[in-house]
TORVEXNU-348840 format. One record per residue (C-alpha): residue number from 1; x, z, y. Coordinates in steps of 0.2 Angstrom, whole numbers, plus 2048, in hexadecimal, padded with zeros to 3 digits. Layout:
N
+------+------+-----+-------+
: zaro : east :  up : north :
+------+------+-----+-------+
:  NUM :    X :   Z :     Y :
...
+------+------+-----+-------+
END
This chain:
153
+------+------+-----+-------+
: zaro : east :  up : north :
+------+------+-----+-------+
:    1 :  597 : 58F :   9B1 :
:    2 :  5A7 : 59B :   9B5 :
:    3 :  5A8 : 5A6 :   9C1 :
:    4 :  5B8 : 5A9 :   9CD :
:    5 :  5BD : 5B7 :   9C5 :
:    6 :  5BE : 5AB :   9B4 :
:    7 :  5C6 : 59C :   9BF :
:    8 :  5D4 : 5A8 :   9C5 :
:    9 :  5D8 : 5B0 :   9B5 :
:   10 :  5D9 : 59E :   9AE :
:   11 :  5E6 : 597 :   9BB :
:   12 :  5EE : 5AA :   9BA :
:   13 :  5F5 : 5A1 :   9AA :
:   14 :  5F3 : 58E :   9AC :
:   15 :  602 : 594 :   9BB :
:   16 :  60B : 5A0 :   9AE :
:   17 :  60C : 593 :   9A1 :
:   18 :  613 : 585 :   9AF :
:   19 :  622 : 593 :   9B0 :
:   20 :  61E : 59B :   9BF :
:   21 :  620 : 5AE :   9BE :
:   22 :  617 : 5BB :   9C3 :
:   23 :  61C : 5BE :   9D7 :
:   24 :  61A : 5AA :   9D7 :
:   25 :  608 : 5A9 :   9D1 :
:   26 :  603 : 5B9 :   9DA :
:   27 :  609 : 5B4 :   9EC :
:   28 :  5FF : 5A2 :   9E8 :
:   29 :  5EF : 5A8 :   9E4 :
:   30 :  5F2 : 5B7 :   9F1 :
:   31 :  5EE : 5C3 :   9E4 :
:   32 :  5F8 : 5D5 :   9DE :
:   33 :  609 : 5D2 :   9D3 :
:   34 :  601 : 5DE :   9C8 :
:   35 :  5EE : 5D4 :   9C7 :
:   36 :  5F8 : 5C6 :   9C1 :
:   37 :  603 : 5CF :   9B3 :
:   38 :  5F4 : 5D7 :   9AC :
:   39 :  5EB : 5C6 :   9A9 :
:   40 :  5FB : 5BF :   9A2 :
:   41 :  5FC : 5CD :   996 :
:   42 :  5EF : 5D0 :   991 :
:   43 :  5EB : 5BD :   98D :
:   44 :  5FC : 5BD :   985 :
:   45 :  5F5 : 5CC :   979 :
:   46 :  5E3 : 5C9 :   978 :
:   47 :  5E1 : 5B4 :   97A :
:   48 :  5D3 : 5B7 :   985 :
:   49 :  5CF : 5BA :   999 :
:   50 :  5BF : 5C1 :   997 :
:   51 :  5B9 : 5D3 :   99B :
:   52 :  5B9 : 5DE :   990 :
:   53 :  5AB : 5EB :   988 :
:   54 :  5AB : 5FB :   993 :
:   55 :  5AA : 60C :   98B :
:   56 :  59C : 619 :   98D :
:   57 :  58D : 61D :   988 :
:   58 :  57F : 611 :   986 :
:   59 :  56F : 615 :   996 :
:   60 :  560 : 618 :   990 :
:   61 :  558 : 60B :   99B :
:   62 :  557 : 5FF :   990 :
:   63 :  550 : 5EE :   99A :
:   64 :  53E : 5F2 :   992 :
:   65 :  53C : 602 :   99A :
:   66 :  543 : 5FD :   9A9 :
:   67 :  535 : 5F0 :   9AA :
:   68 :  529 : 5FC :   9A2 :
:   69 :  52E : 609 :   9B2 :
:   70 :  52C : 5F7 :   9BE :
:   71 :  51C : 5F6 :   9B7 :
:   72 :  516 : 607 :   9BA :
:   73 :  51C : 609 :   9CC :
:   74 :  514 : 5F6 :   9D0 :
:   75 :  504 : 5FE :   9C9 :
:   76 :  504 : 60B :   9D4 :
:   77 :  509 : 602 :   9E4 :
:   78 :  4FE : 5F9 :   9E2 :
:   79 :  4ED : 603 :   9DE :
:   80 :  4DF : 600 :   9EA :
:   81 :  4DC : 60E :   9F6 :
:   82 :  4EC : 617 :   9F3 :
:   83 :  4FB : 617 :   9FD :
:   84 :  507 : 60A :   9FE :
:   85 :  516 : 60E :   9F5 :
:   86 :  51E : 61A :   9EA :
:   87 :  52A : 629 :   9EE :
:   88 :  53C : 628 :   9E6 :
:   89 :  538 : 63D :   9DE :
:   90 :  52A : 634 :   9D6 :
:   91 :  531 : 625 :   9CF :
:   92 :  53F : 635 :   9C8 :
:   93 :  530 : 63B :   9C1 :
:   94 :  52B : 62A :   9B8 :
:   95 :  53B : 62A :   9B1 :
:   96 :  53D : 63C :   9A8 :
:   97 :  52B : 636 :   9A1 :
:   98 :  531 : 628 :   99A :
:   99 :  542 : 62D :   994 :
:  100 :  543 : 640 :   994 :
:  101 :  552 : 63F :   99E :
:  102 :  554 : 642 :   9B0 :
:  103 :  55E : 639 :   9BF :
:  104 :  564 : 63D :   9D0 :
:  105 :  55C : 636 :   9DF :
:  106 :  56A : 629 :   9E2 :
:  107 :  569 : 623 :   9D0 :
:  108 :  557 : 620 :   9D3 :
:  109 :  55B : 616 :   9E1 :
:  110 :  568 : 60C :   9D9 :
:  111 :  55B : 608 :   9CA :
:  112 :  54A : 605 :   9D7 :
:  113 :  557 : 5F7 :   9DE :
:  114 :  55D : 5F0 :   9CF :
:  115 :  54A : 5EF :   9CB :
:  116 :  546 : 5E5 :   9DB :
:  117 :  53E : 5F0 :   9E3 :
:  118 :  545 : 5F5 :   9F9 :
:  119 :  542 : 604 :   A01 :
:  120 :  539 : 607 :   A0F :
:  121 :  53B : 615 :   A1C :
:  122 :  532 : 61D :   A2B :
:  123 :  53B : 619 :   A3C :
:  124 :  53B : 622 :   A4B :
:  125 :  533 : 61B :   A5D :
:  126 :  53D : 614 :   A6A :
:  127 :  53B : 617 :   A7A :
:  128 :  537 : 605 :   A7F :
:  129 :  52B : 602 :   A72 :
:  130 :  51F : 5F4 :   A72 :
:  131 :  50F : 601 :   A69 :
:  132 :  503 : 5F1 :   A67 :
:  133 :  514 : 5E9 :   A5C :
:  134 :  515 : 5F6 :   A52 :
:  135 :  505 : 5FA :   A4D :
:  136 :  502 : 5E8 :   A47 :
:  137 :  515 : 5EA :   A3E :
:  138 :  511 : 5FA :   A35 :
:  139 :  4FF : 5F2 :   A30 :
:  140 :  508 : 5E2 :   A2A :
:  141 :  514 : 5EC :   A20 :
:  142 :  50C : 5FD :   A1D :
:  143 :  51D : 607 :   A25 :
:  144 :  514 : 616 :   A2D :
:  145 :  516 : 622 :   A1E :
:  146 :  51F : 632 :   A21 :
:  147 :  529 : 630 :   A14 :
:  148 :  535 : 623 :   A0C :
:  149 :  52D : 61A :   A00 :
:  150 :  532 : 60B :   9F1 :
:  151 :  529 : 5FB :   9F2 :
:  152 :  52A : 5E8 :   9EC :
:  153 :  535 : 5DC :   9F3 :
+------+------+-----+-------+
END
């Protein structure tokens, strides 16, 4: 299946190779001169639409250790007479364990979502609060830690 990025690139060129030029084909599909000279050029040099390879360095977090570091945090959310959930410092700390190598807090946030995992924070009381509500909310869904905390979605 093609995505829409794919299907635009492709009629980019289906349009160019009708004889329409650049400011044509752009003001039809509503895109940027530029986007559309790219992708002619770049198909006219390369014979292909697709993406190509980024540079950089390789992560660490290859997908087996992120699913071992899924593993681990479920384990501990989920132990029996323990709290419920799992701090994002030590999650940080699960991590350096693993790979020796340490992340910010924002990266670990980024990586607790891209391992299914929501977070769930404290809220303060309102004034018109309905106390018998939330007290079968916050035993339904375990929210009255005093701190943020990572659990499964």
């Amino acid at each position: 299946m093609k995505t829409a990025k794919q299907k635009e690139r492709e009629l980019i060129i289906e349009l160019n190779k009708k004889g329409k030029s650049t400011r044509e084909i752009a003001f039809d599909l509503d895109i940027s001169k530029s986007k559309a000279a790219f992708w002619i050029s770049r198909y006219k040099k390369n014979k292909s639409l697709e993406d190509m390879s980024r540079s950089g360095r390789p992560t660490p977090l290859t997908k087996e250790v992120l699913d071992f570091i899924a593993g681990a945090i479920k384990s501990q959310i989920i132990k029996p007479g323990k709290k419920a959930g799992i701090s994002t410092k030590e999650i940080l700390e699960l991590i350096e364990d693993k790979i020796k190598k340490k992340y910010t807090m924002r990266h670990g946030e980024r990586l607790l979502h891209k391992m299914g995992f929501s977070l769930i924070t404290p809220r303060v009381n309102h004034i018109r609060k309905d106390q018998k509500a939330q007290d079968k909310f916050r035993a339904k869904f375990k929210k009255n830690f005093p701190k943020s905390t990572w659990d499964i979605q």
